[in-house]
Biopython code that builds the backbone (N, CA, C, O; Angstrom):
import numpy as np
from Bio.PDB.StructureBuilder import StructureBuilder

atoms = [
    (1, "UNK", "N", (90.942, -55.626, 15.010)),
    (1, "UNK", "CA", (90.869, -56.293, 16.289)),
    (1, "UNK", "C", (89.814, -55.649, 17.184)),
    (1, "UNK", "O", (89.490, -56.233, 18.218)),
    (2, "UNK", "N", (89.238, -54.437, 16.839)),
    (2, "UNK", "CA", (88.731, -53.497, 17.661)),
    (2, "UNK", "C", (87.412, -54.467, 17.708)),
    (2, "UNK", "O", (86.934, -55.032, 18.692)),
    (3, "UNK", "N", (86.924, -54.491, 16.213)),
    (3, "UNK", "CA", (85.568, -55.577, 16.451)),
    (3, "UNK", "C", (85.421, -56.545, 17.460)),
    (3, "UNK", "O", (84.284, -56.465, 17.925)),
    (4, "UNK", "N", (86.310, -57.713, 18.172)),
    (4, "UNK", "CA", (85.977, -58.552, 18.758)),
    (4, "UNK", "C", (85.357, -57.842, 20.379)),
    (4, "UNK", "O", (84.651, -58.579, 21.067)),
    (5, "UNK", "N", (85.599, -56.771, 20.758)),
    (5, "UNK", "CA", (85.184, -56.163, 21.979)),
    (5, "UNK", "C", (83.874, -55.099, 21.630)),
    (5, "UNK", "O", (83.342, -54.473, 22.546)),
    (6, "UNK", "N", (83.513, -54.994, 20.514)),
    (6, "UNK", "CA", (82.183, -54.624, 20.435)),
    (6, "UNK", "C", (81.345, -54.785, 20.653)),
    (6, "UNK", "O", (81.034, -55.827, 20.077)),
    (7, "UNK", "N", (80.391, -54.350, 21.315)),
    (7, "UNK", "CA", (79.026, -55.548, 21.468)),
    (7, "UNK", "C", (77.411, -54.758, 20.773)),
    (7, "UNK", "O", (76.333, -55.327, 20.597)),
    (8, "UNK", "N", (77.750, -53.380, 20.514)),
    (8, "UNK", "CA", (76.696, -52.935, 19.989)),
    (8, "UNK", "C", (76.312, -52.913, 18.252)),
    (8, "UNK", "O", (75.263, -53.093, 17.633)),
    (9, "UNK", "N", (77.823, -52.574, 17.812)),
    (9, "UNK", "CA", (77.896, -52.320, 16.554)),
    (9, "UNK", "C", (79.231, -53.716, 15.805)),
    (9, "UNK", "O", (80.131, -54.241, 16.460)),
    (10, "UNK", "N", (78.897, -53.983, 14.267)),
    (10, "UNK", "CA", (79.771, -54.874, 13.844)),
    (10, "UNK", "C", (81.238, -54.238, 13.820)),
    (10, "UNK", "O", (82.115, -55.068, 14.062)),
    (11, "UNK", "N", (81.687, -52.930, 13.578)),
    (11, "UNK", "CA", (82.724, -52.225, 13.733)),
    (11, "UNK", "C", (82.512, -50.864, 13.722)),
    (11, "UNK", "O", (81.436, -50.553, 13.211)),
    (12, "UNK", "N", (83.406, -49.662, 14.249)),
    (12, "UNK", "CA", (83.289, -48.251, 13.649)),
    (12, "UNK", "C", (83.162, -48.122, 12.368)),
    (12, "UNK", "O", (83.505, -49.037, 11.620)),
    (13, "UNK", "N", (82.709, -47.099, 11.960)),
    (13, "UNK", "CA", (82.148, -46.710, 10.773)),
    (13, "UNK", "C", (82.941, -45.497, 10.565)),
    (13, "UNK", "O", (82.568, -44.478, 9.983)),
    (14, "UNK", "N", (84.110, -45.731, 11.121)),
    (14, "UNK", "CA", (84.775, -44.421, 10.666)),
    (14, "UNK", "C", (86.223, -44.739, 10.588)),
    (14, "UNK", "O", (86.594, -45.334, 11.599)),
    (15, "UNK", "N", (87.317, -44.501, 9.572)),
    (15, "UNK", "CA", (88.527, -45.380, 9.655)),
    (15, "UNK", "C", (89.536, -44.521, 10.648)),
    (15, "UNK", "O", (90.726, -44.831, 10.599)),
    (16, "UNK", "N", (89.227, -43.707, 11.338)),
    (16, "UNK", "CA", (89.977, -42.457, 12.056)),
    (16, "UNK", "C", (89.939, -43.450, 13.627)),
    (16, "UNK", "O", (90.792, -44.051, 14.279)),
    (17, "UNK", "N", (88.525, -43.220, 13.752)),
    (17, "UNK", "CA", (88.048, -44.013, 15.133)),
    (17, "UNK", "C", (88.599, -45.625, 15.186)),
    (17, "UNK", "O", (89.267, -46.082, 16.114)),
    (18, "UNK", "N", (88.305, -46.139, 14.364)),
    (18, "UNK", "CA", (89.314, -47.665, 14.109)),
    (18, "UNK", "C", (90.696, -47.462, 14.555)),
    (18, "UNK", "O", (91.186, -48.229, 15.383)),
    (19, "UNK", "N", (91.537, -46.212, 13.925)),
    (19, "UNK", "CA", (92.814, -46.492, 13.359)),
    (19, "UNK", "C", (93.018, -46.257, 14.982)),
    (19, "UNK", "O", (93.732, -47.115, 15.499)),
    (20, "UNK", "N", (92.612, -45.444, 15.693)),
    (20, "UNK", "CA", (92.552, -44.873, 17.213)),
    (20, "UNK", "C", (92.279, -46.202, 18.036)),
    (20, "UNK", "O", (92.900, -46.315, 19.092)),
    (21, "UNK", "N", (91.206, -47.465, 17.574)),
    (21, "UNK", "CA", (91.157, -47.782, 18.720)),
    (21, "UNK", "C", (92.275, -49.298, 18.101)),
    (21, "UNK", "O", (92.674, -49.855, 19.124)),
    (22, "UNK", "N", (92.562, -49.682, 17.444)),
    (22, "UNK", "CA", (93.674, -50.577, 17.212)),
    (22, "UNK", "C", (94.750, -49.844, 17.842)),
    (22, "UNK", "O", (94.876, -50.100, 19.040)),
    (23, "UNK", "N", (95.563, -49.000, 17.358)),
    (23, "UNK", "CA", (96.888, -48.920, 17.510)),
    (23, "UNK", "C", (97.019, -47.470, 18.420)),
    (23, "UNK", "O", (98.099, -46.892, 18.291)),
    (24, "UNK", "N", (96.097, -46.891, 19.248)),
    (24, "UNK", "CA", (95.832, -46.278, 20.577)),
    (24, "UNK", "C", (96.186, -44.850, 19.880)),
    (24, "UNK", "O", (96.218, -44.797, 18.650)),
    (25, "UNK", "N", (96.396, -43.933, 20.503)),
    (25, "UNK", "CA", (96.698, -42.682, 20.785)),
    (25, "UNK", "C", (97.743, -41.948, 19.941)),
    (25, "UNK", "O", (97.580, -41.093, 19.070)),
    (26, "UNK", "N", (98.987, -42.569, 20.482)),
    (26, "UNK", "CA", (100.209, -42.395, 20.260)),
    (26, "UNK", "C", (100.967, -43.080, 18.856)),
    (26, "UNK", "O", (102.045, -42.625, 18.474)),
    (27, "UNK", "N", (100.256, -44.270, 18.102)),
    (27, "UNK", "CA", (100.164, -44.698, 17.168)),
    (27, "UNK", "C", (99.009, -43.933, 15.977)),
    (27, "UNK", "O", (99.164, -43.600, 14.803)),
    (28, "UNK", "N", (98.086, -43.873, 16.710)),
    (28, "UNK", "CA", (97.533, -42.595, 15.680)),
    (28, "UNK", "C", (97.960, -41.462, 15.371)),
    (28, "UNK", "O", (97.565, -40.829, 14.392)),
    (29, "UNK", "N", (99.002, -41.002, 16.352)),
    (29, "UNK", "CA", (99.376, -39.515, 16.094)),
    (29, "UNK", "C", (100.443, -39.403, 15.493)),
    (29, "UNK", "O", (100.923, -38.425, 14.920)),
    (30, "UNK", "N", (100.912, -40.670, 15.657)),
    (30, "UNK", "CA", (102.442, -40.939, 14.603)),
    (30, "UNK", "C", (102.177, -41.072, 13.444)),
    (30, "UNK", "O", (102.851, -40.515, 12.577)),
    (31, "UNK", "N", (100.985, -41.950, 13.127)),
    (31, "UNK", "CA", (100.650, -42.037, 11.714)),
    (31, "UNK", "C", (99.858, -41.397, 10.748)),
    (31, "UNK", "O", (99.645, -41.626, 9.557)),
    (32, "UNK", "N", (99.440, -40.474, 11.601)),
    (32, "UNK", "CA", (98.631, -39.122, 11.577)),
    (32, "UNK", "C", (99.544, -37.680, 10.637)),
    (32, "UNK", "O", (99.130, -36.877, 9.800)),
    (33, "UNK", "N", (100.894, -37.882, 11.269)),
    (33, "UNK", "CA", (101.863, -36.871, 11.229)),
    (33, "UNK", "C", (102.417, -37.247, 9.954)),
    (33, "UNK", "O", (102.456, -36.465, 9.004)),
    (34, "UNK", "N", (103.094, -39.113, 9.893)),
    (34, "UNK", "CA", (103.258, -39.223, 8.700)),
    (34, "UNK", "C", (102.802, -39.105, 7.253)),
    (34, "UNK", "O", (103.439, -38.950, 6.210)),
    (35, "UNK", "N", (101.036, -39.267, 7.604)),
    (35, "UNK", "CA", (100.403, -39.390, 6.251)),
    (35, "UNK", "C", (100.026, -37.419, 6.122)),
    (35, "UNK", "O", (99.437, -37.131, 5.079)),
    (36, "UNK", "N", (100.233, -36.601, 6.765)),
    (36, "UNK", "CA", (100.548, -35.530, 6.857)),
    (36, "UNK", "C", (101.600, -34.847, 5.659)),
    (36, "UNK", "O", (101.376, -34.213, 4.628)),
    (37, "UNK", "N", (102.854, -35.312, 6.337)),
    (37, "UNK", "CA", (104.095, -34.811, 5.756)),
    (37, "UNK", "C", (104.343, -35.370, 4.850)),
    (37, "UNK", "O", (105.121, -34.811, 4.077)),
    (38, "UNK", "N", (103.759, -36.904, 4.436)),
    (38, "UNK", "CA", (103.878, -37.096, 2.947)),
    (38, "UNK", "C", (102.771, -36.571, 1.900)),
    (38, "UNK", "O", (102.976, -36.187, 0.749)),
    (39, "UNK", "N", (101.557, -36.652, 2.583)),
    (39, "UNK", "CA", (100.678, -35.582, 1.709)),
    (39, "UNK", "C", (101.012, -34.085, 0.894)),
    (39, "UNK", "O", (100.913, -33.545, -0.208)),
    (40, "UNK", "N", (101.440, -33.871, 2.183)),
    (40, "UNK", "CA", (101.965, -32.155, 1.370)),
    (40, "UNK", "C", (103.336, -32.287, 0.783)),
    (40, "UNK", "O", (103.605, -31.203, 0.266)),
    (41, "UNK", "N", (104.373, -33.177, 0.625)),
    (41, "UNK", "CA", (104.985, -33.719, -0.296)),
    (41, "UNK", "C", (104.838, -34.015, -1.523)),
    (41, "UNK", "O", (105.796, -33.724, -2.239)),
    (42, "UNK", "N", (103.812, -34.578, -2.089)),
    (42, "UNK", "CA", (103.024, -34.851, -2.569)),
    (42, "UNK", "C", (102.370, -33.824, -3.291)),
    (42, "UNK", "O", (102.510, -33.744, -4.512)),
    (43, "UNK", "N", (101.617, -32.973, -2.604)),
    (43, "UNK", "CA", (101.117, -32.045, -2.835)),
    (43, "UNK", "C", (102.048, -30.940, -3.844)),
    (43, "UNK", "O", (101.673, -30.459, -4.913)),
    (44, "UNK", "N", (103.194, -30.741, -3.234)),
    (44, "UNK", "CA", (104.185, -30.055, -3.681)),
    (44, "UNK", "C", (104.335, -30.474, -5.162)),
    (44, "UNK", "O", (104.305, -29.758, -6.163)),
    (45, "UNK", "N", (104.507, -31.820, -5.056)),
    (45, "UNK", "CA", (105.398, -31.693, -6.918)),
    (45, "UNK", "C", (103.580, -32.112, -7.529)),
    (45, "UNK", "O", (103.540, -32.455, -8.710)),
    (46, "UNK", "N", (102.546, -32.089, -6.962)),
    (46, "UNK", "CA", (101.449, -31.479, -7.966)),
    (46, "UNK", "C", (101.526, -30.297, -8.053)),
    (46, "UNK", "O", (101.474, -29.853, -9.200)),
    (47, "UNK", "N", (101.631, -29.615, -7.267)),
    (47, "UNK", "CA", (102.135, -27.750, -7.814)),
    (47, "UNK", "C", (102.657, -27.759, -8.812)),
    (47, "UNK", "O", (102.319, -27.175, -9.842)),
    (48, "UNK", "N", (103.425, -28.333, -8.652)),
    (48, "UNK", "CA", (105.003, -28.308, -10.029)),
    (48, "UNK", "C", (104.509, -28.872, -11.154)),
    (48, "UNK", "O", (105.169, -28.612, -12.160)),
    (49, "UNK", "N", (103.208, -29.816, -11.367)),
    (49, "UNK", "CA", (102.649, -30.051, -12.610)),
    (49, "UNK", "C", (102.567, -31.359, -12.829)),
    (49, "UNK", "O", (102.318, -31.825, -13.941)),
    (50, "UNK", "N", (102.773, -32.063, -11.775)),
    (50, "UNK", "CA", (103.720, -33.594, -12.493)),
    (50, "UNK", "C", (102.161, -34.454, -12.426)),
    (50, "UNK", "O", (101.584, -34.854, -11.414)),
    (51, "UNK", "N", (101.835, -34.544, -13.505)),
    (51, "UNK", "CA", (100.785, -35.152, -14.351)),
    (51, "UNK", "C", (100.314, -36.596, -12.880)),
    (51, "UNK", "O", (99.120, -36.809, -12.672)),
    (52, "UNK", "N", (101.287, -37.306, -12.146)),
    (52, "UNK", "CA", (100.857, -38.437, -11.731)),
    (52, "UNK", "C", (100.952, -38.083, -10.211)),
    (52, "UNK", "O", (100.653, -39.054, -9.515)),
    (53, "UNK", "N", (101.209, -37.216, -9.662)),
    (53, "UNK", "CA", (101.430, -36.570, -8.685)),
    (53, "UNK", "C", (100.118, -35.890, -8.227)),
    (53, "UNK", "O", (99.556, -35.925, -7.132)),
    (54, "UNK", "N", (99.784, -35.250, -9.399)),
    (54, "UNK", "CA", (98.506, -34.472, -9.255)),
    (54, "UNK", "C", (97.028, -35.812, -8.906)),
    (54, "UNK", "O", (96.155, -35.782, -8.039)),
    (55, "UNK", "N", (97.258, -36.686, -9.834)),
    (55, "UNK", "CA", (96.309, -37.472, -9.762)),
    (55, "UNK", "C", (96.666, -38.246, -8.258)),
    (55, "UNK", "O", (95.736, -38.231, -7.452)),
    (56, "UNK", "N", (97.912, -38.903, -7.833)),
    (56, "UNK", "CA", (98.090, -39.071, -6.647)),
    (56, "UNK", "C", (97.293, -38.269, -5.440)),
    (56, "UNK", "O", (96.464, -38.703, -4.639)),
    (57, "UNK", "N", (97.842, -36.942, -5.598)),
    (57, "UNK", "CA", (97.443, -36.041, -4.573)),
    (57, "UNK", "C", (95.794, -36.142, -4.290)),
    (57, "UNK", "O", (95.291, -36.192, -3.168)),
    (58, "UNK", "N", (95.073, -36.160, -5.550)),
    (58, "UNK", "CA", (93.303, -35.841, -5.891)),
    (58, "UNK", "C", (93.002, -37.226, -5.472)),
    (58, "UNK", "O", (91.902, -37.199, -4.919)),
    (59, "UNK", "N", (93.627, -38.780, -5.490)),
    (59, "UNK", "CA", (92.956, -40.252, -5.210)),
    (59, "UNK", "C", (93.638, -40.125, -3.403)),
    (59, "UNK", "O", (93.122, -40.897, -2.594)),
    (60, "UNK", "N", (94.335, -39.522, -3.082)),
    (60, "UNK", "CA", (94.422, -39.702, -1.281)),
    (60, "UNK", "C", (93.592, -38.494, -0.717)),
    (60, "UNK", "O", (93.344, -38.422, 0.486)),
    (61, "UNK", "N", (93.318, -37.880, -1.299)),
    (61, "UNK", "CA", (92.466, -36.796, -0.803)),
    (61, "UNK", "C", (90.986, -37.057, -0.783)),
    (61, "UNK", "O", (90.327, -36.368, -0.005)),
    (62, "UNK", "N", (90.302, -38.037, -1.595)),
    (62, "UNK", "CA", (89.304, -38.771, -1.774)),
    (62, "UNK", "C", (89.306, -39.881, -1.117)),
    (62, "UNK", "O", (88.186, -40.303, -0.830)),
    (63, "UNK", "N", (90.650, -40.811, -0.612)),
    (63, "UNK", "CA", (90.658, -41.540, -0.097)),
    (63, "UNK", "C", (90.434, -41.191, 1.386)),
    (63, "UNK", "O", (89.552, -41.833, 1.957)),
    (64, "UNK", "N", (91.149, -40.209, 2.131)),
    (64, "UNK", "CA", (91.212, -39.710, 3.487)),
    (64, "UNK", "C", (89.566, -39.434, 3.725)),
    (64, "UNK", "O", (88.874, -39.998, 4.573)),
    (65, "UNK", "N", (89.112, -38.400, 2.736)),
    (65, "UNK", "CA", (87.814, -38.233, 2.880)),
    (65, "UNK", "C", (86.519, -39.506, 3.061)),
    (65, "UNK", "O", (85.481, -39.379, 3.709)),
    (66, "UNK", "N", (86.910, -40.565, 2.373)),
    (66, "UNK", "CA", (86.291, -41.369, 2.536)),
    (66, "UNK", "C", (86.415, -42.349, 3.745)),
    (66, "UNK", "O", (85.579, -43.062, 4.301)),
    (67, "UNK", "N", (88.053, -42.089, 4.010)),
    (67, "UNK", "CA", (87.955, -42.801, 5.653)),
    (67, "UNK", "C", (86.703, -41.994, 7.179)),
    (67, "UNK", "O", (86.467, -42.604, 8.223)),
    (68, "UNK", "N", (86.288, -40.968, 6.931)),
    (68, "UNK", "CA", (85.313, -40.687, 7.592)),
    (68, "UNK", "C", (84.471, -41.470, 7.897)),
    (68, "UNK", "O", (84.000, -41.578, 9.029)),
    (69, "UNK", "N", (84.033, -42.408, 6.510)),
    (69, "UNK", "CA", (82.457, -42.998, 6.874)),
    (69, "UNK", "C", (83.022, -44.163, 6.308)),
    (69, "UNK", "O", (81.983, -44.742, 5.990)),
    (70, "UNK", "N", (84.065, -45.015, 5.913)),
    (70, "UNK", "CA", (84.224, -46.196, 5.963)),
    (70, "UNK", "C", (85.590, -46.444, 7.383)),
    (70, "UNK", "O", (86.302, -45.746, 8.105)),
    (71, "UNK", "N", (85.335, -47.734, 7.148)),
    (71, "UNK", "CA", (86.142, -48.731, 8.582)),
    (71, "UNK", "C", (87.694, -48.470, 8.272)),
    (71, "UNK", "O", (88.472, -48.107, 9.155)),
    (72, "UNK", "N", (87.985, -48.636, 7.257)),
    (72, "UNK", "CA", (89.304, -48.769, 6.825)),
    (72, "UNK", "C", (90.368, -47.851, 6.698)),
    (72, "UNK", "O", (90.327, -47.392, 5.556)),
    (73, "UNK", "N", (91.374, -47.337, 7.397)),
    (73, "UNK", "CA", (92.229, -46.353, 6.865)),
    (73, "UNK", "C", (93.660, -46.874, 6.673)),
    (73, "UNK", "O", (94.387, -46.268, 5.886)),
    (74, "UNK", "N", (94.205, -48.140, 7.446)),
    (74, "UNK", "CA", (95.414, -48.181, 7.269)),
    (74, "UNK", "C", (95.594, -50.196, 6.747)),
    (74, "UNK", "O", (96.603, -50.876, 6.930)),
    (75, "UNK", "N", (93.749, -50.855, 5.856)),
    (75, "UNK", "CA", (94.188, -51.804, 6.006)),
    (75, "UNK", "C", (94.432, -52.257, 4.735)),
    (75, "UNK", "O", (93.976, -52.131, 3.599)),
    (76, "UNK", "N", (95.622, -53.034, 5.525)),
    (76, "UNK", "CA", (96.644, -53.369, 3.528)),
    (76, "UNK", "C", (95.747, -54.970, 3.074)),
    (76, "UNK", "O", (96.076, -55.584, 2.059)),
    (77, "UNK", "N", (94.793, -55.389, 3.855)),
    (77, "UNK", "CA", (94.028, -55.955, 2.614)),
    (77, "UNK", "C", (93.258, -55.377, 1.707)),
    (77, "UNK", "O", (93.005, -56.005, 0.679)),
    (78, "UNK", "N", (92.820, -54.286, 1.872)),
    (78, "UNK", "CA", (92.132, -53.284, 1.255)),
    (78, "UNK", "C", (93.491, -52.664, -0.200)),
    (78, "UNK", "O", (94.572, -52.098, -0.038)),
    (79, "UNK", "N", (92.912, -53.024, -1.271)),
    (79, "UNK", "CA", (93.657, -52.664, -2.394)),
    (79, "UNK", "C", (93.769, -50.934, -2.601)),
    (79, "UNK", "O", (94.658, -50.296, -3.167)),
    (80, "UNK", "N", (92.811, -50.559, -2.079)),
    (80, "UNK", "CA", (93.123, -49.107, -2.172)),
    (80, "UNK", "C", (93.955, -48.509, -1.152)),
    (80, "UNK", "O", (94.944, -47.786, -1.278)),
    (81, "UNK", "N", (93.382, -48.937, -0.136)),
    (81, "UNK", "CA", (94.455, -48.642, 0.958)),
    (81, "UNK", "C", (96.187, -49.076, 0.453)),
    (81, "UNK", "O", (97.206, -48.407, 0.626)),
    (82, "UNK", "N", (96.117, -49.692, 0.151)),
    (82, "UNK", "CA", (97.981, -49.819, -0.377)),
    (82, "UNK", "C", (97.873, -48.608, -1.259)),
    (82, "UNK", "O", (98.459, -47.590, -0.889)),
    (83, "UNK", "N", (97.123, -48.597, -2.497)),
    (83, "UNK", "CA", (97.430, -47.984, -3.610)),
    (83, "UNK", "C", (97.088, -46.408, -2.856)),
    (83, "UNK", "O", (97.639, -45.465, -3.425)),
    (84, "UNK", "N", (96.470, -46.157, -1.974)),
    (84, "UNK", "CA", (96.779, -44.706, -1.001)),
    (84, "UNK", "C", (98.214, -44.353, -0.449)),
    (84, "UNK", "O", (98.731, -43.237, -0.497)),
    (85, "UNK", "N", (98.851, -45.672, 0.163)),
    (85, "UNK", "CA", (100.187, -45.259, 0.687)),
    (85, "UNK", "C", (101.023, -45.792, -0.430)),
    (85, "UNK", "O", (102.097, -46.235, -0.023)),
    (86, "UNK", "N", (100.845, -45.875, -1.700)),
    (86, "UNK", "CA", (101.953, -46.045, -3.014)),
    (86, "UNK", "C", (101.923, -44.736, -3.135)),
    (86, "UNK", "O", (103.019, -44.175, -3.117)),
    (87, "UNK", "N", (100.761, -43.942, -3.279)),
    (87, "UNK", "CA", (101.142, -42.823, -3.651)),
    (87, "UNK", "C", (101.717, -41.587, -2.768)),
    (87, "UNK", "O", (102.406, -40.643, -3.153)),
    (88, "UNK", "N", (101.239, -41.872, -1.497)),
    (88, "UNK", "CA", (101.744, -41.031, -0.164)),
    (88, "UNK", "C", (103.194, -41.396, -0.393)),
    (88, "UNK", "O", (103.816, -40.396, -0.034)),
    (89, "UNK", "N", (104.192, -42.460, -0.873)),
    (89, "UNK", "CA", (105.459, -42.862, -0.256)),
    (89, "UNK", "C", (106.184, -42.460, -1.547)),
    (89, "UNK", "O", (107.410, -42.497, -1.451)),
    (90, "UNK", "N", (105.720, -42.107, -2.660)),
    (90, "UNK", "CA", (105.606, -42.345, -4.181)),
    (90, "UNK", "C", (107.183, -41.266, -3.944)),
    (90, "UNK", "O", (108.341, -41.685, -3.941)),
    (91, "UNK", "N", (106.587, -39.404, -3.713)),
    (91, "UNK", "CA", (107.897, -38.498, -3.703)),
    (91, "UNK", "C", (108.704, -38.819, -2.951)),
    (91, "UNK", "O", (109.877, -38.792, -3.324)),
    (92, "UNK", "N", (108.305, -39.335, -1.325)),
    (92, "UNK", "CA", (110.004, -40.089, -1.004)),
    (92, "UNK", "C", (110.929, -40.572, -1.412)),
    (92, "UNK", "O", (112.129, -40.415, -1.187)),
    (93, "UNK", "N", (110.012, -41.601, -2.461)),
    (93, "UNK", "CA", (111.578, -42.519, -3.279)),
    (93, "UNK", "C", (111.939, -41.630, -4.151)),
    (93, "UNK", "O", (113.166, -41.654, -4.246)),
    (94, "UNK", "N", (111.327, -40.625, -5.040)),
    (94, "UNK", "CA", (111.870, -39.846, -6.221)),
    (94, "UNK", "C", (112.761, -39.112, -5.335)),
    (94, "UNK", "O", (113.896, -39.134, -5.812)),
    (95, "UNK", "N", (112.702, -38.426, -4.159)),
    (95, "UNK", "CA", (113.420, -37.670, -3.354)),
    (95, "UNK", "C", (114.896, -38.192, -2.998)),
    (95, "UNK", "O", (115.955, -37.602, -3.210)),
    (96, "UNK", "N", (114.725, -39.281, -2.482)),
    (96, "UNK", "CA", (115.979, -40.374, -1.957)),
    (96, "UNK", "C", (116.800, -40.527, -3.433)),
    (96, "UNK", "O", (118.004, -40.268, -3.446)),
    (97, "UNK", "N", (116.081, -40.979, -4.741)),
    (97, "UNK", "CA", (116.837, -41.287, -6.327)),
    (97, "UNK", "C", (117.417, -40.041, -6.321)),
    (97, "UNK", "O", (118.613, -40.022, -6.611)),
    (98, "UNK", "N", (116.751, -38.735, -6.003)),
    (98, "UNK", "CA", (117.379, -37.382, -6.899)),
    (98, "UNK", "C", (118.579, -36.917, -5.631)),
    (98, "UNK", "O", (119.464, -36.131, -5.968)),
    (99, "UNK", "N", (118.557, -37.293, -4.602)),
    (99, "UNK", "CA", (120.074, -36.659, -3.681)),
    (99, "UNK", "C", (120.824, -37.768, -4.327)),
    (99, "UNK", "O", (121.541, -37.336, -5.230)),
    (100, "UNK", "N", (120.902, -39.121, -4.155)),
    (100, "UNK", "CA", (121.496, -39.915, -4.830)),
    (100, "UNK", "C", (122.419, -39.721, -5.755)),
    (100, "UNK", "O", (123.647, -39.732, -5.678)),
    (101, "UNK", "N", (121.492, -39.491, -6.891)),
    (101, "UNK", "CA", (122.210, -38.984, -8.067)),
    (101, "UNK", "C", (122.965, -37.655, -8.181)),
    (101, "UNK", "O", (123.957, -37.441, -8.877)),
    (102, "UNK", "N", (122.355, -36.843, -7.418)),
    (102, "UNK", "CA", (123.234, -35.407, -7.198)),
    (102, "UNK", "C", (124.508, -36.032, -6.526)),
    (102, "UNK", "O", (125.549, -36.094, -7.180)),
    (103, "UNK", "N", (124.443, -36.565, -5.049)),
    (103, "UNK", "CA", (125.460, -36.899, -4.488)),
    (103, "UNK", "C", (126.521, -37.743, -5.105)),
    (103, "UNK", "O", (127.528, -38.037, -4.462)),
]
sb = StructureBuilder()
sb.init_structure("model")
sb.init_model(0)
sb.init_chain("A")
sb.init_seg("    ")
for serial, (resi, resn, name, xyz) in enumerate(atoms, 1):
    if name == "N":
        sb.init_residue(resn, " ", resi, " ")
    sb.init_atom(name, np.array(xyz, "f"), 0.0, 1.0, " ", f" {name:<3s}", serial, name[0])
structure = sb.get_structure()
């Protein structure tokens, strides 16, 4: 949406600055925190070895990096962008299955 009030450029060129000027401040910092705490989630059971975890961890870490200099960080027409937060959300659900089953 940010594009229609532009008048110099066709959009930011950066998906940080986008994600800031769509959904403001306080929406960036929320979603900021989340893709945070599921990263190093994430991160964690690549420590531990887990073959798809690791590759998870290495394609959002390439992905984040690349939101620098592309537009896009949170848009779900963008196929990677989903397949970034499949894998950010990926240890939550294994997390939620394994109390489950303990419980």
């Amino acid at each position: 949406m940010h594009e229609r009030y532009m008048t110099i450029l066709g959009s930011a060129h950066n998906g940080y600055l986008s994600l800031l000027a769509e959904v403001g401040l306080f929406g960036t910092i929320t979603l900021m925190i989340l893709t945070l705490m599921t990263c190093s989630w994430l991160l964690r059971r690549a420590v531990r070895g887990e073959p798809l975890a690791v590759f998870g961890f290495s394609f959002v870490i390439g992905y984040l990096f690349m939101a620098t200099f592309e537009r896009f960080f949170l848009g779900m027409g963008n196929p990677t962008s989903v397949l970034m937060w499949v894998f950010l959300l990926m240890p939550m659900r294994v997390g939620i299955q394994a109390r489950h089953l303990a419980g």
